[in-house]
C-alpha positions as CSV (number, residue, x, y, z in Angstrom):
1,X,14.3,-28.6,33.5
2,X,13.3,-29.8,29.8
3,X,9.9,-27.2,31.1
4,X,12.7,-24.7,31.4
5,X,14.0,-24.7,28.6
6,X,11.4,-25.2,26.0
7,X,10.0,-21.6,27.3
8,X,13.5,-20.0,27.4
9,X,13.9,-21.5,23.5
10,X,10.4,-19.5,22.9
11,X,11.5,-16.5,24.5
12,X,14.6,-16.5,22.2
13,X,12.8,-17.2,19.0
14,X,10.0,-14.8,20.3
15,X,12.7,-12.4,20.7
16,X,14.6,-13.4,17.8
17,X,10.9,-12.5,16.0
18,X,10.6,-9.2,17.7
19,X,14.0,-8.1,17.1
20,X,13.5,-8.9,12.9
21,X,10.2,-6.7,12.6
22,X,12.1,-3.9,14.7
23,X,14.8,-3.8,12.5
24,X,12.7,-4.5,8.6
25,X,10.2,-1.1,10.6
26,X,13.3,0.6,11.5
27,X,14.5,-0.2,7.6
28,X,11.2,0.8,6.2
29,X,11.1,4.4,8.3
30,X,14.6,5.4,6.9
31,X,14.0,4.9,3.8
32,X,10.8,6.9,4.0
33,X,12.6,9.4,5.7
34,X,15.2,9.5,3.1
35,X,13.2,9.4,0.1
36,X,10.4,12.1,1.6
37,X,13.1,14.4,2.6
38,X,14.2,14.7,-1.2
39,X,10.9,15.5,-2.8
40,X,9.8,18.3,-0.2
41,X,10.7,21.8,0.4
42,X,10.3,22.7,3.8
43,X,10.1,21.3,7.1
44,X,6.7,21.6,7.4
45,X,6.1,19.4,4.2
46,X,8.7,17.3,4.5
47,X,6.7,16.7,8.4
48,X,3.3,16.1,7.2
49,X,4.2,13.8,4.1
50,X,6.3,11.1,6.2
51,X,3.3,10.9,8.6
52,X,0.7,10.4,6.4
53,X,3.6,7.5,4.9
54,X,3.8,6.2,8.0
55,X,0.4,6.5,9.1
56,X,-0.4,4.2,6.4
57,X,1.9,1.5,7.0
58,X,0.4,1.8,10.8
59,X,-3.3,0.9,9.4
60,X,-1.9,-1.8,7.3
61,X,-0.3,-3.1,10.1
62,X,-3.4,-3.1,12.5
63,X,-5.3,-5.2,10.0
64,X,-2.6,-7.5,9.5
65,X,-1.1,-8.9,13.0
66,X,0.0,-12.3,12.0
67,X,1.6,-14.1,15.3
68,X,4.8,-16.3,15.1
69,X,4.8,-19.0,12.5
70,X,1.9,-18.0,11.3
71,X,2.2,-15.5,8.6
72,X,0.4,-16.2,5.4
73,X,-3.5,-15.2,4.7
74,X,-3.6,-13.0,7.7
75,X,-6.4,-10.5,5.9
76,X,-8.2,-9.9,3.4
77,X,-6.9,-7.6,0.5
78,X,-10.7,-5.8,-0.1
79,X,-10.9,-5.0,3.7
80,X,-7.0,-4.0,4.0
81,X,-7.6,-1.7,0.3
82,X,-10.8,-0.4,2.2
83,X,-8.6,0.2,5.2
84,X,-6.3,2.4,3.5
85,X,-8.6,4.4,1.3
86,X,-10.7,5.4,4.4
87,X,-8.7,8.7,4.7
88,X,-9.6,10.0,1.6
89,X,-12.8,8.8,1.2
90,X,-14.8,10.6,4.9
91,X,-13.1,13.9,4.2
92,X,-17.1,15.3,3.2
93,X,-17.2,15.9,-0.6
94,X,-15.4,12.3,-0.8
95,X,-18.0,10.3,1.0
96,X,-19.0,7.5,-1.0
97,X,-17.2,8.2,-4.0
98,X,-14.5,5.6,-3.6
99,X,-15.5,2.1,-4.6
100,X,-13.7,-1.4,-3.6
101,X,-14.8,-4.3,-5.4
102,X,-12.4,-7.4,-5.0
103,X,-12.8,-11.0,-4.2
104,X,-12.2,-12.6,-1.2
105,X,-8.2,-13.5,-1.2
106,X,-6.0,-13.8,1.8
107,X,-2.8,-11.3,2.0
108,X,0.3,-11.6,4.5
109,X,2.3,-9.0,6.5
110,X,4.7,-8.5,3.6
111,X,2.4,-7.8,1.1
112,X,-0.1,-5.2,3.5
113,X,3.2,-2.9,4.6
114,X,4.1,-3.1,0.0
115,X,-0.3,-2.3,-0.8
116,X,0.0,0.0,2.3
117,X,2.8,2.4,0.2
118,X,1.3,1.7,-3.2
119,X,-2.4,2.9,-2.2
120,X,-1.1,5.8,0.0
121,X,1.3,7.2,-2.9
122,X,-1.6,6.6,-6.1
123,X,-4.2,8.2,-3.2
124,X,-2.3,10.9,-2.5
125,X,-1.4,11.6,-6.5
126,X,-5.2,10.9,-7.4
127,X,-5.8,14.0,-4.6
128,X,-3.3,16.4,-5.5
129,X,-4.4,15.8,-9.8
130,X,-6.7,13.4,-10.6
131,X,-10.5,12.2,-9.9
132,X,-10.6,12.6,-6.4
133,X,-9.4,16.0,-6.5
134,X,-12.8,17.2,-8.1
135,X,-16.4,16.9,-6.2
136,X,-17.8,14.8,-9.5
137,X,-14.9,12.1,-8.9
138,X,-14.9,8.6,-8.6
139,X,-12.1,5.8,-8.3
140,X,-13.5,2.4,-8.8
141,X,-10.8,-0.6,-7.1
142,X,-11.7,-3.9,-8.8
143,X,-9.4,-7.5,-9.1
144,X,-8.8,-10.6,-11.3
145,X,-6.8,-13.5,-11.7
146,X,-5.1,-16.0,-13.7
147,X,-3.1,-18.9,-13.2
148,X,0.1,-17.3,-11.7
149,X,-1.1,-13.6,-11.0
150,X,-3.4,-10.9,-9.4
151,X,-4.3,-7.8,-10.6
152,X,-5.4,-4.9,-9.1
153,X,-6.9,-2.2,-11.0
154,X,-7.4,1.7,-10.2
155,X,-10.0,3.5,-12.2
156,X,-10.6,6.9,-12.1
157,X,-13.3,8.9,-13.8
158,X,-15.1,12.2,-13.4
159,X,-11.5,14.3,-12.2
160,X,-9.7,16.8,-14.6
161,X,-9.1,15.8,-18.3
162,X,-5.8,14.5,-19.0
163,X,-4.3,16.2,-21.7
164,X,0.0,15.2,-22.0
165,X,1.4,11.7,-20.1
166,X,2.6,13.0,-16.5
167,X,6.2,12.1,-15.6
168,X,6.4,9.5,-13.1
169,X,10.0,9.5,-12.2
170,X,9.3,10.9,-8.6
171,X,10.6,9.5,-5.5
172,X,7.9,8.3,-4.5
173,X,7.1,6.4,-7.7
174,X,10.2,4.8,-7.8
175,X,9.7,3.5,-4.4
176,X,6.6,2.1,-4.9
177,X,8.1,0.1,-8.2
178,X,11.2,-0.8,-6.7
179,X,9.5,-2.6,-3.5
180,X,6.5,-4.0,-6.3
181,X,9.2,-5.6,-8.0
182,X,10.9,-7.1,-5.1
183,X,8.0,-7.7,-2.8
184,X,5.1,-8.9,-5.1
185,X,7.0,-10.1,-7.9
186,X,5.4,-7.5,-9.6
187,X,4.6,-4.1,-11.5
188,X,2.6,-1.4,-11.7
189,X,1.4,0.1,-15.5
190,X,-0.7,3.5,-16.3
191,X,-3.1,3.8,-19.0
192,X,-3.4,8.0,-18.9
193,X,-7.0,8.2,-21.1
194,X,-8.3,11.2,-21.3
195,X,-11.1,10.4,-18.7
196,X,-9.1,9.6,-16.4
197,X,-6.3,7.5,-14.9
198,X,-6.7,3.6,-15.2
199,X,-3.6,1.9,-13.3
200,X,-3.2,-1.8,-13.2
201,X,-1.0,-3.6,-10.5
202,X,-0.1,-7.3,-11.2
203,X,1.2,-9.2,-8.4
204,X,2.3,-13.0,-8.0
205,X,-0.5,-15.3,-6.8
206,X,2.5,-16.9,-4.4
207,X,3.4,-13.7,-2.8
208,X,0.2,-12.8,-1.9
209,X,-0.3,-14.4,1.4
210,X,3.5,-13.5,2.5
């Protein structure tokens, strides 16, 4: 009987588990859903943007698979970077020109499905208007640390000149900031030189592996 029961307890918390990452998935596709269907036009935009979104969060997600009561340093944040910058880096003229140099540091489930959004917006910006929209492109990924914090830092040379400060109020940059904020503990800053876009994300060492 006490056999019993310890298994039917780990079904419930099993199910318990399950039923949490449903919903927080389900809670992450809406608001995708939402958000993408206010900065497109058509149907057909409005289609292929929240795929690619999601699409994203689905490669984080295969690199980071932590099981029950044991989230924390599930993978590691060069690999799950390199992950996500695949897509835009074997598209032929982008071969090679993407560059990921970070130390070795453990990241958790929470902090994947956050990088997941931030790489896949600053990716698909960088595309659409900055280095890797041109053949001489190059964005260069590197990472320090202090006591209390990481930081992350996107470099991009060899794209377009930048000439005025591009407004960053999109819906898409607000969603990145809001869940860098309240995920990571926190923020993203752009240096707009005239080479090129240098972007630094600082996130909390203690968040990291969440």
């Amino acid at each position: 009987v006490s056999g019993r029961k310890q298994a039917e307890e780990g079904h419930e918390l099993l199910a318990g588990e399950m039923s949490h990452r449903v919903k927080n998935l389900l809670s992450i596709a809406a608001g995708l859903t939402r958000i993408t269907s206010q900065s497109t036009t058509t149907a057909a935009e409005m289609a292929q943007s929240l795929t690619e979104r999601l699409t994203a969060l689905g490669r984080a997600h295969d690199l980071v698979r932590p099981l029950p009561g044991h989230q924390g340093k599930a993978a590691l944040l060069g690999d799950l970077i390199s992950v996500l910058l695949a897509p835009y880096d074997d598209q032929g003229a982008f071969a090679g020109r993407i560059r990921v140099s970070v130390p070795r540091m453990g990241v958790g489930e929470r902090t994947a499905t956050t990088l997941a959004l931030v790489i896949h917006e600053m990716a698909t910006n960088s595309v659409k208007h900055g280095a890797l929209s041109s053949e001489s492109g190059i964005l260069d990924i590197s990472s320090t640390t202090d006591d209390d914090d990481v930081f992350v830092v996107w470099a991009e040379t060899g794209g377009p000149a930048i000439t005025s400060i591009p407004t960053m109020g999109g819906f898409g940059s607000k969603l990145i900031s809001r869940s860098i904020a309240h995920d990571l503990g926190g923020a993203l800053s752009y240096d707009w030189q005239e080479t090129g876009l240098v972007a630094t994300l600082r996130m909390r060492k203690d968040r990291l592996g969440e």
